[in-house]
Residue frames as qw, qx, qy, qz and C-alpha x, y, z in Angstrom:
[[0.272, -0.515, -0.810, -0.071, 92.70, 134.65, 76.93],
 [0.109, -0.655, -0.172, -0.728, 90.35, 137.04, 77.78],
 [0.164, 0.274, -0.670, 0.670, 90.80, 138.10, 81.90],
 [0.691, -0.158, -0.021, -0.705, 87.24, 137.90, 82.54],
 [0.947, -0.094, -0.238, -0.196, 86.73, 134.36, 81.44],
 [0.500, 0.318, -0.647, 0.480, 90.34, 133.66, 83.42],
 [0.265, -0.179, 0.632, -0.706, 89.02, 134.87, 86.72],
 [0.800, -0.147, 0.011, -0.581, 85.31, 132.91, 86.03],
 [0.793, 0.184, -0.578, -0.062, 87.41, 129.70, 85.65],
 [0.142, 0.176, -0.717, 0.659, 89.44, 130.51, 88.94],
 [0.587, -0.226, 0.335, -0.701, 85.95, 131.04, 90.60],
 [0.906, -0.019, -0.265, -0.329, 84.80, 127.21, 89.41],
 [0.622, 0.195, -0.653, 0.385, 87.96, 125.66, 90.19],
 [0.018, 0.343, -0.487, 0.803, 87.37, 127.28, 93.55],
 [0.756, -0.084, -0.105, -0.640, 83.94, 126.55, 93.70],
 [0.869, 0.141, -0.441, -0.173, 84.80, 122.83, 93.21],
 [0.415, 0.251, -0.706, 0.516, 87.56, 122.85, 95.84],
 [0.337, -0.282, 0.253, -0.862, 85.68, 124.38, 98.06],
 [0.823, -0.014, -0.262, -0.504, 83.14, 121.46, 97.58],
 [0.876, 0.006, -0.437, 0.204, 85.49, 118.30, 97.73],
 [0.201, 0.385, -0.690, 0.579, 87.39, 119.91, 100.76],
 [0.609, -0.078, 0.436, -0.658, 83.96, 119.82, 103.14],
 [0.815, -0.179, -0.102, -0.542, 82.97, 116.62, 101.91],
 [0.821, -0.221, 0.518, -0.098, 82.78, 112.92, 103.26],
 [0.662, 0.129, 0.671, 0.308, 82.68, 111.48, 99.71],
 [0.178, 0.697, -0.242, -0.651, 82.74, 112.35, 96.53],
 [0.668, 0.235, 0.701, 0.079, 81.41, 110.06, 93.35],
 [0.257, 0.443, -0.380, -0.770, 82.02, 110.45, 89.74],
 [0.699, 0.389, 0.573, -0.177, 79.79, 109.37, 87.04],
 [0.087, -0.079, 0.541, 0.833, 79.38, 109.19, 83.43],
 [0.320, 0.409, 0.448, -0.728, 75.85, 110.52, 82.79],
 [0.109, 0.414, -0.455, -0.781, 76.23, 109.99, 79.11],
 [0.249, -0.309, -0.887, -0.236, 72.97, 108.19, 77.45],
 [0.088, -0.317, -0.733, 0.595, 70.68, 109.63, 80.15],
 [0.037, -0.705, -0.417, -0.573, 67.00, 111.51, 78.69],
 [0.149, -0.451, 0.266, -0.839, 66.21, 114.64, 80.61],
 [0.717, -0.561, -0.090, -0.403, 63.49, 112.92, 82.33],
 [0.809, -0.047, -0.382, 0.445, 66.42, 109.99, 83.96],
 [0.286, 0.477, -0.109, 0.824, 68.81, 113.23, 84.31],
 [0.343, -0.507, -0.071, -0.788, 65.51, 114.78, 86.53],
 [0.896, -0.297, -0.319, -0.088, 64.99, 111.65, 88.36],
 [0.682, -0.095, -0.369, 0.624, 68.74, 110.80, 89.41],
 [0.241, -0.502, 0.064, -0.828, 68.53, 115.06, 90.69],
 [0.568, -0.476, -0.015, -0.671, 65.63, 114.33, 92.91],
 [0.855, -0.364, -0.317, 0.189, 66.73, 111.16, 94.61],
 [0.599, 0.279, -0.227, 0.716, 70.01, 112.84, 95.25],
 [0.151, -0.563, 0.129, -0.802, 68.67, 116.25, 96.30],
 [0.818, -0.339, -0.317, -0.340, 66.20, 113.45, 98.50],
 [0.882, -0.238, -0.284, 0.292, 69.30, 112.29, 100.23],
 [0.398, -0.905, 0.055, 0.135, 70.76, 115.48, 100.94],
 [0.631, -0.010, 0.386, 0.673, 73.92, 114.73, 97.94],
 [0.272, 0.775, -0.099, -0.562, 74.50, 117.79, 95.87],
 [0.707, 0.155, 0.546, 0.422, 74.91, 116.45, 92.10],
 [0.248, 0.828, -0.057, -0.500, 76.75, 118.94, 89.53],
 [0.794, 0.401, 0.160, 0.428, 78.18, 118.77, 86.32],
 [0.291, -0.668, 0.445, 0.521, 81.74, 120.31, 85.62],
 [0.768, 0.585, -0.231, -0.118, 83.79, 120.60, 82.44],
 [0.916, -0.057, -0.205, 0.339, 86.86, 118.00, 83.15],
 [0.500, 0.413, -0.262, 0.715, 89.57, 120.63, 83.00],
 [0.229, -0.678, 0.312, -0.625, 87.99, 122.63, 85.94],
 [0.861, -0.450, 0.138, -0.195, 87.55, 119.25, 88.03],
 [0.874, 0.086, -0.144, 0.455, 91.10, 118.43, 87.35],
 [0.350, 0.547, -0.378, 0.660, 92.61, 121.47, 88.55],
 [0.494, -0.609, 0.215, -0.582, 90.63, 121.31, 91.73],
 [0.871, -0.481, -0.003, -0.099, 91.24, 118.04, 92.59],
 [0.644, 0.242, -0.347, 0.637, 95.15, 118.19, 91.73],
 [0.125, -0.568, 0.450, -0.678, 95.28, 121.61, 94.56],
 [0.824, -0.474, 0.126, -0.283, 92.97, 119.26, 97.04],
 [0.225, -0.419, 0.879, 0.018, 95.97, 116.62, 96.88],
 [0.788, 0.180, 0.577, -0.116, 93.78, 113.92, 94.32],
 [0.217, 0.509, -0.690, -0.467, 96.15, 113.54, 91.21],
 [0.135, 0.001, 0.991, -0.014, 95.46, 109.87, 91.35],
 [0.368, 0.522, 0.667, -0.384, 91.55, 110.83, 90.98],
 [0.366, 0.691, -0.222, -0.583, 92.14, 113.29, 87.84],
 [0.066, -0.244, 0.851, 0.461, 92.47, 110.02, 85.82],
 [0.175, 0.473, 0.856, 0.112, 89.01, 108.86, 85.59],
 [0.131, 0.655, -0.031, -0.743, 88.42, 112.47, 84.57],
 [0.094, -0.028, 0.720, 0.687, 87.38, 111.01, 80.73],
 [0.068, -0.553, -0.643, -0.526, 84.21, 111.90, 78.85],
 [0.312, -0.659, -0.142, -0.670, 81.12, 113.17, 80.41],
 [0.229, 0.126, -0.623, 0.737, 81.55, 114.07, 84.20],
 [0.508, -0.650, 0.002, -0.566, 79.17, 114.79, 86.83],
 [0.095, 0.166, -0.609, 0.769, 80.15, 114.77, 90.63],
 [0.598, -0.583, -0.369, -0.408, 77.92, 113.87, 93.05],
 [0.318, 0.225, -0.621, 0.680, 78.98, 115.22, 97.08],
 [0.666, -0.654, -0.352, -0.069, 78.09, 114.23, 100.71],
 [0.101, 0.689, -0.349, 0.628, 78.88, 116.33, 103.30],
 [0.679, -0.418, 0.403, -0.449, 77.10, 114.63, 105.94],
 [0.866, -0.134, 0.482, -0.021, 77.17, 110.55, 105.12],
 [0.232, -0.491, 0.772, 0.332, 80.24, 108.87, 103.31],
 [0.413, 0.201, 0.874, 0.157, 78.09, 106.01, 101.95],
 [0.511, 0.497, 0.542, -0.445, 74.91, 107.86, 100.75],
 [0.345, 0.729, -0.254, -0.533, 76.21, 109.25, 97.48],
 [0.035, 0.433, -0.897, -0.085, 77.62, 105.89, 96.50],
 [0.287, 0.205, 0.907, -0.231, 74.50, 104.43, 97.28],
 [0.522, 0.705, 0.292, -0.382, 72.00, 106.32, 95.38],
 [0.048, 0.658, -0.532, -0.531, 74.24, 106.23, 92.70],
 [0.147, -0.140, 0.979, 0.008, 74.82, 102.82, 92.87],
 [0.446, 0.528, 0.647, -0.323, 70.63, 101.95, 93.06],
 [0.504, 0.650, 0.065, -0.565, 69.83, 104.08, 90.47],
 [0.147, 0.485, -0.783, -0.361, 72.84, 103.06, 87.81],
 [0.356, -0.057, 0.923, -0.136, 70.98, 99.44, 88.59],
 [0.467, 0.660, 0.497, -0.314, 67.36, 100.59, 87.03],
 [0.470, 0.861, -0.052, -0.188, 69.05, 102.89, 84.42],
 [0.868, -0.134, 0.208, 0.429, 72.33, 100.89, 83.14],
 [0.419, 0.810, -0.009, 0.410, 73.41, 104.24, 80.84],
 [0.172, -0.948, 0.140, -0.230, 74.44, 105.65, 84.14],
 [0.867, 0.156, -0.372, 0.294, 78.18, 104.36, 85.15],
 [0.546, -0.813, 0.085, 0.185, 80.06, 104.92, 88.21],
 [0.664, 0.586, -0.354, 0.301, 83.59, 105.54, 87.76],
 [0.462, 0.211, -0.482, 0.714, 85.16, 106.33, 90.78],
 [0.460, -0.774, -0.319, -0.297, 85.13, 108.02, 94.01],
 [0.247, 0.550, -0.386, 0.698, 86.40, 109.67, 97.24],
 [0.597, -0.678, -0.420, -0.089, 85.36, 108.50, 100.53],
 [0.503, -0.845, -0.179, 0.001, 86.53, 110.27, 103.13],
 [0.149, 0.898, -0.372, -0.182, 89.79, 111.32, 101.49],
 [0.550, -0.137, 0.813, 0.129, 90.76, 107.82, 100.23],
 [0.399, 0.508, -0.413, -0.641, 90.55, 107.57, 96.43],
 [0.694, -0.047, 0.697, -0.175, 88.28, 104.63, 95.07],
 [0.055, -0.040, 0.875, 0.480, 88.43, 102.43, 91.93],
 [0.729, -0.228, -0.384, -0.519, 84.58, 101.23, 90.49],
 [0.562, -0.123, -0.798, 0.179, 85.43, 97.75, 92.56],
 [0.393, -0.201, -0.624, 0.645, 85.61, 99.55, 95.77],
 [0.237, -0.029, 0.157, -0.958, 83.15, 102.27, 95.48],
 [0.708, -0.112, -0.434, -0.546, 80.46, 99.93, 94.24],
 [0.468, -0.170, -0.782, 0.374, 81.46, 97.49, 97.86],
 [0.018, -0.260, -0.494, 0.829, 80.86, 100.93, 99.98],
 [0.431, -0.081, -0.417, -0.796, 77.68, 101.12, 97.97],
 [0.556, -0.196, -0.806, -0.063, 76.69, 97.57, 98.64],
 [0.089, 0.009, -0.721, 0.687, 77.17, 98.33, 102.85],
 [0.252, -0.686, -0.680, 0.066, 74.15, 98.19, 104.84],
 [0.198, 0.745, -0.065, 0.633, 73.31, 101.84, 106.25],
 [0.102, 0.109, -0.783, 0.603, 74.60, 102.73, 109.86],
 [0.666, -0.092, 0.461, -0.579, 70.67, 102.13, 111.44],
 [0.953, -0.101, -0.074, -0.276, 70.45, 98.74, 109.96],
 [0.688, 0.239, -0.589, 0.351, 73.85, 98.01, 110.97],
 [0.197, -0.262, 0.602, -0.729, 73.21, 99.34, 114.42],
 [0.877, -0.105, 0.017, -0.469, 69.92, 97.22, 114.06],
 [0.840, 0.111, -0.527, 0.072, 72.19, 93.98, 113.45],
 [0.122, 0.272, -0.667, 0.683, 74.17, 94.86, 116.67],
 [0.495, -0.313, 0.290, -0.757, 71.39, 95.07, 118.51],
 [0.854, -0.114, -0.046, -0.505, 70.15, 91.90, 117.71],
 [0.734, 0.293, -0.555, 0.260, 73.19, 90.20, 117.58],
 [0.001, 0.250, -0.604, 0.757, 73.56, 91.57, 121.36],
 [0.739, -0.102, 0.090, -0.660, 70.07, 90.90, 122.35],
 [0.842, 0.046, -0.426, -0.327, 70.14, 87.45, 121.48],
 [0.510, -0.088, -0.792, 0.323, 72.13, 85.58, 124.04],
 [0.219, -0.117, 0.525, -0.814, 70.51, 87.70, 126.99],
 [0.772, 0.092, -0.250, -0.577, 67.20, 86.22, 125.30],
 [0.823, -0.159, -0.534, -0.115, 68.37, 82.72, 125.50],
 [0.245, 0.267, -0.653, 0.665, 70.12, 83.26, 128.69],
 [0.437, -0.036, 0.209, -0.874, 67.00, 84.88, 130.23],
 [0.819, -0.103, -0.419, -0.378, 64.84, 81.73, 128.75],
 [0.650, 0.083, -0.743, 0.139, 67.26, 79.14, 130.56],
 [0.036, 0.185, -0.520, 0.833, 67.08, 80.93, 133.47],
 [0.617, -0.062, 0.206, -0.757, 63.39, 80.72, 133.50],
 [0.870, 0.012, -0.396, -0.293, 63.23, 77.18, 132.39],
 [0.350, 0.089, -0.757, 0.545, 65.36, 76.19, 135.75],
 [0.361, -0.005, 0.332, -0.872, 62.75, 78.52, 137.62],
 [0.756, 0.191, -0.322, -0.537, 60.04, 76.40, 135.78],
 [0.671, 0.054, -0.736, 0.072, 61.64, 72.93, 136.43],
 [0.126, 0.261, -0.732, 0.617, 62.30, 73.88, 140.12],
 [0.522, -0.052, 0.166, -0.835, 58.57, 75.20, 140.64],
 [0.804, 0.063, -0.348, -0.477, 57.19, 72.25, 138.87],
 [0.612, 0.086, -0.747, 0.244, 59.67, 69.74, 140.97],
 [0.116, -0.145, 0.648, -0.739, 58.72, 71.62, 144.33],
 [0.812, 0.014, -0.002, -0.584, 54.68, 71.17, 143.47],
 [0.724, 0.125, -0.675, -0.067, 55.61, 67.14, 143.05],
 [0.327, 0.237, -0.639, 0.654, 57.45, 67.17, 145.92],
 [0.402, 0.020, 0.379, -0.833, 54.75, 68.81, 148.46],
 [0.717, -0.156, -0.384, -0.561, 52.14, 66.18, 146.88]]
């Protein structure tokens, strides 16, 4: 093989490590069935959420993820590939994935990496499912909020009984 195209492969395989070492997650798809416009769409939500989405040829995303330490992940490494990586949120890439795959059924999750934990479909599509961390910090809140709330009421309906039993009283 010609040394050129030997060193461009070493640069992808690099390229790709390089990628899955900085990220939270990491989500494969199969993209296969998708028209250019779909293709353009899934892009722009991604790019929207701050996921980088590329396509590899299998053999260079198997050699990168065997050096990262994911043998176990180079199995869902059949047909068409495409990678989608967060650097910043674990869930998002898994989510927009997820949504979209809903509207456009060609697209198929296969797998995934969350935060160096290798997932099945079952379990990437759950950390899809998850609320995101501001409407789970919203449930906390309210879930905290609420007994001060009725606390605070009962408290004022004693104040309220007392007030209303002293005015009786004084008549």
């Amino acid at each position: 093989m010609n040394k050129v195209i030997v060193e461009q492969k070493q640069q992808v395989v690099q390229e790709i490590r390089d990628k899955i070492s900085n990220a939270k997650s990491v989500v494969l798809v199969d993209y296969r069935g998708l028209n250019v416009d779909e293709v353009s769409e899934l892009r722009r939500k991604y790019s929207e959420a701050g996921v980088e989405y590329k396509v590899y040829k299998n053999t260079m995303m198997r050699f990168a993820f065997k050096e990262e330490g994911f043998e176990e992940f180079t199995s869902y490494l059949k047909g068409p590939s495409a990678i989608a990586i967060s650097t910043e949120d674990p869930v998002i890439a898994a989510r927009v994935t997820n949504d979209f795959a809903k509207e456009h059924k060609k697209l198929e999750l296969k797998a995934g990496i969350v935060e160096g934990d290798v997932l099945n479909l079952e379990k990437i599509t759950a950390i899809a499912n998850l609320p995101s961390k501001e409407q789970l910090l919203t449930q906390l809140v309210v879930g905290l909020n609420a007994p001060i709330g009725k606390f605070a009421r009962t408290i004022q309906a004693i104040v309220d009984k007392q007030e209303g039993g002293n005015e009786a009283a004084s008549e």
